[in-house]
N, C-alpha and C positions, 0 to 999 in steps of 0.2 A: 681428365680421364673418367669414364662413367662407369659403374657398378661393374658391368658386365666384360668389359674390359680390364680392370681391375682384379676380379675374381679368374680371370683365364691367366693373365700374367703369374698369378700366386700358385694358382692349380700347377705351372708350369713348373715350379721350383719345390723338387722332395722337400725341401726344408721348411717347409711351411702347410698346415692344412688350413681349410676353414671349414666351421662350423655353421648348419645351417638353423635357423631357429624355426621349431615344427608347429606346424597349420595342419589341421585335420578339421575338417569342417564336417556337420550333420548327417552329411548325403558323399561322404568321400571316396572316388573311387581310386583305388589300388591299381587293378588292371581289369582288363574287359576279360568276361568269360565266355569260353566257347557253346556256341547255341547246342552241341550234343552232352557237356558234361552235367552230371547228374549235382546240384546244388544241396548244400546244410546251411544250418544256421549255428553259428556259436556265438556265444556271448563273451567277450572280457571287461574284468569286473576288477576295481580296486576299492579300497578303504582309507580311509584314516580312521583313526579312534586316540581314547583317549591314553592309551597304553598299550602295554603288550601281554597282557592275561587277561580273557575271557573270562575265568572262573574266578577273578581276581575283582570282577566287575568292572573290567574298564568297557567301553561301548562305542560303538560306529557314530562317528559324527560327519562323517564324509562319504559318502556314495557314489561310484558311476559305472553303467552300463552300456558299452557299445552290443549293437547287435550286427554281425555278421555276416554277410555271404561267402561261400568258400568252396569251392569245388571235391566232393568226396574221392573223386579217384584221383587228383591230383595234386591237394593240399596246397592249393596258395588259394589267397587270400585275396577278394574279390571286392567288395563294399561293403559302407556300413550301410544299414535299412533303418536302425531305431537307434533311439536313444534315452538314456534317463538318467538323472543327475539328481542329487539332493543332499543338502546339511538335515543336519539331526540334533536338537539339543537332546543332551547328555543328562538332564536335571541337576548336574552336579559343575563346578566350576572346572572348564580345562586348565589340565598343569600347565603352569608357562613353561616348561617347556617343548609341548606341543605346539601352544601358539608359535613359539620361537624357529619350529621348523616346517611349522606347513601354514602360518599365517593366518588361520582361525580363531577367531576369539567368541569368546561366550555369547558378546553383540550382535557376531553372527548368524548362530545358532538357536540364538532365542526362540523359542516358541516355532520351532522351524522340527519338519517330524517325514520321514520317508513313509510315501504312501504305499501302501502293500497292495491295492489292486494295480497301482499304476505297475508295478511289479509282477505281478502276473501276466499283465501285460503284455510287459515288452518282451516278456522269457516264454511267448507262446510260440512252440513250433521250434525251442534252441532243444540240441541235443548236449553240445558240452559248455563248461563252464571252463575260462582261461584266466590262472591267476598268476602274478609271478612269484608270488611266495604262498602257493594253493593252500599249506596247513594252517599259516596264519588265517588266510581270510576265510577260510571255510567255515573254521572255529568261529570266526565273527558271524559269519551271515548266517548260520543256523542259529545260532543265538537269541537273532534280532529277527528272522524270519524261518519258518521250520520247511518251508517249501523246498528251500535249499538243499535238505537231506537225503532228497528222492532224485537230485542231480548228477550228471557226471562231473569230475574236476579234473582236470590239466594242468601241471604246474610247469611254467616254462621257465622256472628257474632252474628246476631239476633233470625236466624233462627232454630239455634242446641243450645239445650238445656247443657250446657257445665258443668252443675251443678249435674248432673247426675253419674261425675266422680270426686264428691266432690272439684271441682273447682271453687275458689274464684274468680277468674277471666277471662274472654273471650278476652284476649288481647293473641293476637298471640303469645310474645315470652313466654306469661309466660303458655298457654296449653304449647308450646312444650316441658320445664321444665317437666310439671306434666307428659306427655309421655315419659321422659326421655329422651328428643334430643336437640339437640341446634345446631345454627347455626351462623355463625359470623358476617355476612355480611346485611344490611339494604337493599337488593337491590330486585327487582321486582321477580326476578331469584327465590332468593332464599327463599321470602315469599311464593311464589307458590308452590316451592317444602315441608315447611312447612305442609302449608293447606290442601295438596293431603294427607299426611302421615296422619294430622289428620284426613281427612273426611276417611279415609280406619280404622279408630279404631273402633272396637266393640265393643256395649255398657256392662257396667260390668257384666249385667246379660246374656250376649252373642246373647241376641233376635236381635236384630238391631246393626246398623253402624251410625257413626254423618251422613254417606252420607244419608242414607236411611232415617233418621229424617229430614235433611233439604230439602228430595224430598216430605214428606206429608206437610212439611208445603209450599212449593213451591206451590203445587197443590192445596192448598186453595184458595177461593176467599175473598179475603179483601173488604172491603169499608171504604174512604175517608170518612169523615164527616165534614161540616164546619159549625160550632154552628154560622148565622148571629144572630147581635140582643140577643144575651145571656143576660140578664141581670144585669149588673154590678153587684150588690149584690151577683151575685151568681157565679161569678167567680171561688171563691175558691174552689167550689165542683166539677168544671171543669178540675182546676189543679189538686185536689188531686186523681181525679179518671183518670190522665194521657193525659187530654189535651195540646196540645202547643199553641202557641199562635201565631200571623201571623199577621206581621205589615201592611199590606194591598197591594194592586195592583192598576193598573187602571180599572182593572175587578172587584175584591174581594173585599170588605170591610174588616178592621182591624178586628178579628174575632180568637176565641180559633178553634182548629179543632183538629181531633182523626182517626186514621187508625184502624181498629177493623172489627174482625171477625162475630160478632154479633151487623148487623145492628137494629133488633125488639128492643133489651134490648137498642142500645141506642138512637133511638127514643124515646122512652119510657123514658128515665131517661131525653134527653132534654125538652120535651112535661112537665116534673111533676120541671123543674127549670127554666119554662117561655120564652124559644128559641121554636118559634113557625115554625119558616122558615127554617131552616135548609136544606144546601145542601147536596148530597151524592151519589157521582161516586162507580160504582164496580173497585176496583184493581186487578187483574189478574198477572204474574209475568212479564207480558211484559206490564204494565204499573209501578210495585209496581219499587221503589227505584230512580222514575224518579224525577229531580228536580221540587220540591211545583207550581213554575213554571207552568210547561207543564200540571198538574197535575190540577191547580186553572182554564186554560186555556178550557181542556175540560168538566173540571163542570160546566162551563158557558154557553157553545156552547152547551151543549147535548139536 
C-alpha cells in the first residue's frame, strides 16, 4: 500500500488523525491574491533567549523574521517576500536548560551577532509586528534593537480568539496538533513557520482567517488603567473582574491596574468601589505589549 493510500484509509476512520510535518519554504505561498485587493506587509517574529526577564539580563540568542503579504481589506494571509534568521552569542554561557529545550549550545552561538541593518532591511515597508506571546518578545527586541519601539505589535496568543476551533488551549504546539501539523524543533525558525500556517486558517464557519481576527483586534484602541488609592476592602472585586496588581516604581504607586477596551464602564465601576483618582493612557498597537515600564512612564509625563 503506498503513502497516499494509506493516509485516505486512516482519514477515513474518526479514530485516528494524522499529523503533518510543516514545510514553509522562503518564497511560500498561502493562497493567490486577488489582482484588485489593496496588499500589507507584516512581519512575524520569534525569539529564544537565555530566560525569561529582560531586566534580569537574560538576552536573544535566536531570531527570525518572516515577511508578509496579506490582503488589508480582507485579512488572510497571502506569501512570504523576505526573510531573516540569526543566532546571537549571549557573551555569557547558556543555561542547560535552554540548551535542553531548544537545542542551542554556546558552540553555536559563538561569535555569532544579529546584524541590525540586515534588519532594517527586511522590516522596510512592514506596518505590524506578529508575535505569539507579543509582551514577551517585545521586551526582547527593544532591548536588543530600539527600532522596535516605533512598531506596531500583535499578539496572537491574545489577540485570536482560538476557541473558536474548539481549542482548549492557545499554546503554539498544541494549535498546531489541532491543525494537524507538527513540528520538531524548539527554534525561532520554526515557531514562525508554525504561526504563519496558523494565522492563514479559516475560521470553521469560513467567514474570516485568525489573521483577519487579530487585524480587528490590532486596530482597536485599548486603555491602560491604574486603579491609585483603590481601597483595600475592595481589592477582591478588582481581582475578580481581572485586575493585576503592580508592585510600584518611583513614579507609580503599588496599585491594581487593567488594560480594557471600555474605558466609560470602568471608570464607572472604579468611581461605585472608592478609587477616586484613577490613571489612564490610550494604548494603540505601537504602545499595547510594551514593557509596564515604559507604559507607567507615559501615564505619568502625559
Amino acid at each position: 500500500m503506498d503513502i497516499q493510500t494509506a493516509l485516505a484509509v486512516i482519514n477515513e476512520n474518526p479514530d485516528y488523525r494524522v499529523l503533518t510535518r510543516l514545510k514553509i519554504d522562503d518564497h511560500h505561498l498561502f493562497e493567490v491574491s486577488p489582482a484588485e485587493e489593496p496588499l500589507g506587509r507584516l512581519a512575524v517574529i520569534d525569539t529564544e533567549t537565555t530566560g525569561l526577564k529582560v531586566d534580569d539580563g537574560d538576552r536573544i540568542i535566536d531570531l527570525s523574521i518572516a515577511i508578509c503579504e496579506y490582503g488589508k481589506n480582507t485579512g488572510h494571509l497571502y506569501r512570504v517576500i523576505n526573510r531573516y534568521d540569526s543566532l546571537e552569542d549571549p557573551e555569557f554561557p547558556i543555561p542547560p536548560e535552554v540548551t535542553k529545550l531548544t537545542g542551542i549550545t554556546d558552540e553555536m552561538v559563538k561569535g555569532k551577532k544579529i546584524d541590525e541593518s540586515s534588519i532594517d532591511k527586511v522590516l522596510e515597508g512592514v506596518s505590524l509586528i506578529i508575535c505569539h506571546n507579543a509582551s514577551f518578545d517585545r521586551a526582547f527586541l527593544e532591548a536588543r534593537y530600539p527600532l522596535f519601539s516605533q512598531m506596531h505589535f500583535g499578539c496572537s496568543l491574545n489577540e485570536v480568539p482560538w476557541d473558536l476551533w474548539a481549542t482548549k488551549s492557545n499554546k503554539l504546539d498544541y494549535l498546531g496538533f489541532r491543525f494537524n501539523l507538527f513540528h520538531d524543533a524548539h527554534r525561532a525558525r520554526a515557531d514562525v513557520d508554525m504561526l504563519m500556517m496558523l494565522l492563514s486558517q479559516h475560521t470553521p464557519d469560513n467567514k474570516d482567517t485568525a489573521l483577519s481576527l487579530l487585524l480587528t483586534s490590532a486596530r482597536k484602541k485599548l486603555w491602560h488603567i491604574q486603579a491609585i488609592d483603590l481601597p483595600f476592602d475592595n481589592k477582591h472585586l478588582a481581582k475578580a473582574r481581572g485586575y493585576k496588581w503592580f508592585e510600584g516604581s518611583s513614579q507609580v504607586r503599588k496599585s491594581w491596574y487593567i488594560q480594557t477596551e471600555y474605558l466609560d464602564d470602568e471608570l464607572a465601576f472604579l468611581k461605585e468601589v472608592g478609587c477616586r483618582n484613577p490613571l489612564f493612557t490610550p494604548l494603540t498597537a505601537k504602545e499595547r505589549y510594551k514593557p509596564l515600564k515604559g507604559i507607567l512612564e507615559r501615564l505619568v509625563n502625559q
